[in-house]
C-alpha positions in Angstrom: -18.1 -8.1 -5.0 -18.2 -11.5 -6.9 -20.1 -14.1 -5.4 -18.2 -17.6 -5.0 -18.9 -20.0 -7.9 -20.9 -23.3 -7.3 -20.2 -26.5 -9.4 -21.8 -29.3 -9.7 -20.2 -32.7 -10.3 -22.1 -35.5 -11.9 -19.4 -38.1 -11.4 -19.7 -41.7 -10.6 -16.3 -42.6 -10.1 -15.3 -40.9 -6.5 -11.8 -40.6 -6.8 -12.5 -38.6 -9.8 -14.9 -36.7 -7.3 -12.2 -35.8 -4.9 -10.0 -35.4 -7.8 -12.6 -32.7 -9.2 -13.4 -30.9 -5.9 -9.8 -30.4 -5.0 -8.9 -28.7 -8.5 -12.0 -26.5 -8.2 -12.0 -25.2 -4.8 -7.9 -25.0 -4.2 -6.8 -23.9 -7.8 -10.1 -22.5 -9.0 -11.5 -21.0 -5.6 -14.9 -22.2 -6.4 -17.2 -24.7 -4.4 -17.8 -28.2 -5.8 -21.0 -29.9 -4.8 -21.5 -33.4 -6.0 -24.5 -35.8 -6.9 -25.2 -38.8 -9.1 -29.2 -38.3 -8.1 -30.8 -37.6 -10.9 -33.6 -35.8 -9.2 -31.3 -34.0 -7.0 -29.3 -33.0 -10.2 -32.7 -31.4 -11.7 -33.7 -29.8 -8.5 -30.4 -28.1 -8.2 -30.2 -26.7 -11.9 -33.8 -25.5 -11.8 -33.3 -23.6 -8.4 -30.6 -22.0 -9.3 -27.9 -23.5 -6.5 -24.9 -24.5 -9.9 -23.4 -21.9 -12.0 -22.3 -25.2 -13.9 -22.6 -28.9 -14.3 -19.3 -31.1 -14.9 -21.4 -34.1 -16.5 -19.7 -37.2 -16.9 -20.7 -39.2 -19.7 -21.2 -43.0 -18.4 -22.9 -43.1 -15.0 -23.0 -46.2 -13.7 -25.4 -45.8 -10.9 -27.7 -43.0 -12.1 -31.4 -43.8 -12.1 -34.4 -42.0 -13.7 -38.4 -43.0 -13.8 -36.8 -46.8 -12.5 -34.4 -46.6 -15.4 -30.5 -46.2 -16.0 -29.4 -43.0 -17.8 -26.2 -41.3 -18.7 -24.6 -38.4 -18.6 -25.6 -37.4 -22.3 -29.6 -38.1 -21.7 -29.7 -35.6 -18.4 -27.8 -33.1 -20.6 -30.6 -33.5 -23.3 -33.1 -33.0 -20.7 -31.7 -30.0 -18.7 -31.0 -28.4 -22.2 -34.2 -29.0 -23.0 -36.3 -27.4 -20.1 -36.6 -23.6 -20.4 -35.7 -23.3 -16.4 -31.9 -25.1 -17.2 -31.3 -24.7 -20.8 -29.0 -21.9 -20.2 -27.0 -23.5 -17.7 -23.5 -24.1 -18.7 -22.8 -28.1 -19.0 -19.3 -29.5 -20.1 -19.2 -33.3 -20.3 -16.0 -35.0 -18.7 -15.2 -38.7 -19.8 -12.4 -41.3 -20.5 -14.0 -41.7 -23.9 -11.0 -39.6 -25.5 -10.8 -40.7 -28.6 -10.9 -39.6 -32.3 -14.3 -38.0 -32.9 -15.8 -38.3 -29.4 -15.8 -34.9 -28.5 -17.8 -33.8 -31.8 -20.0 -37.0 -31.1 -20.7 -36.2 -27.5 -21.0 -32.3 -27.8 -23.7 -33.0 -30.7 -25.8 -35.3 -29.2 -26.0 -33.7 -25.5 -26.4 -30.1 -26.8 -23.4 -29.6 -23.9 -21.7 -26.5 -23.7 -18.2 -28.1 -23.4 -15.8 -31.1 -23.5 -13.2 -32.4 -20.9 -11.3 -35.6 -21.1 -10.5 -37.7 -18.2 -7.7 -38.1 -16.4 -7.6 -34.2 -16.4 -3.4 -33.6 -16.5 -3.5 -30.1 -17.0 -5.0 -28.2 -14.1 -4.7 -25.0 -14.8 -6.2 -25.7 -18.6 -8.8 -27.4 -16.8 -10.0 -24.4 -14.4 -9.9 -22.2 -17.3 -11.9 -24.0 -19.3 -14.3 -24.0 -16.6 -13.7 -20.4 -15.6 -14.6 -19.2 -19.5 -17.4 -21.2 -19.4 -19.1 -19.6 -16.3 -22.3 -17.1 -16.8 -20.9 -13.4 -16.1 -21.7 -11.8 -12.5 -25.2 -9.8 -12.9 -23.3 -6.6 -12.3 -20.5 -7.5 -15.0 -24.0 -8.6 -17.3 -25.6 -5.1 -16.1 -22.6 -2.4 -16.6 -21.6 -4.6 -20.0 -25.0 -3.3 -21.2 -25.2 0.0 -20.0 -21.9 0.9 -21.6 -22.8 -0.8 -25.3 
């Protein structure tokens, strides 16, 4: 049996939020949690409770050590930390343009790239859905059979 998939939402915007959670759980049948805590963000990678982070670029109201930070600094420093670095992270932003997504994929160290508004749903789950670590049985019986 698979277990349901958690995703995080780092999202400052909550429209976008709703927007996010609604796509996930009703066409993607995962759960959508959703935080712009810093703190709460690291806590939640490094126990374990996200299979993967949607990171949106500019946060305007995340804080961390007194001081502002966006989307691409907590990706640095989850990717950095041996406890998160494996966790999948795709950033989602409005910054759409010519050479963002190599920009923004390169500095972060993110795993993948999502612009905003998100129009199609159904590319937008999949791109999530390839994205997400294998079950530890799929990970297990993959290995015994190679």
């Amino acid at each position: 049996m698979t277990k349901m998939r958690t995703v995080l939402v780092v999202e400052d915007n909550l429209i976008n939020w709703k927007v996010f959670e609604r796509i996930l759980t009703k066409q993607g049948g995962m759960t959508a949690k959703h935080t712009e805590d810093v703190e709460m963000v690291m806590q939640m990678a490094e126990s374990k409770q996200a299979d993967l982070i949607l990171m949106d670029v500019s946060l305007a109201n995340s804080y961390y050590e007194g001081k502002a930070i966006d989307g691409i600094k907590i990706t640095q420093m989850l990717k950095a930390n041996p406890h998160t670095a494996n966790l999948p992270i795709i950033l989602v932003t409005a910054h759409g343009g010519e050479g963002d997504r190599d920009y923004f994929l390169g500095k972060s160290g993110a795993d993948g790239y999502i612009s905003k508004p998100v129009v199609d749903q159904k590319a937008f789950v999949a791109e999530i859905k390839s994205r997400l670590p294998l079950d530890e049985e799929l990970e297990a019986l993959s290995l015994s059979v190679s």
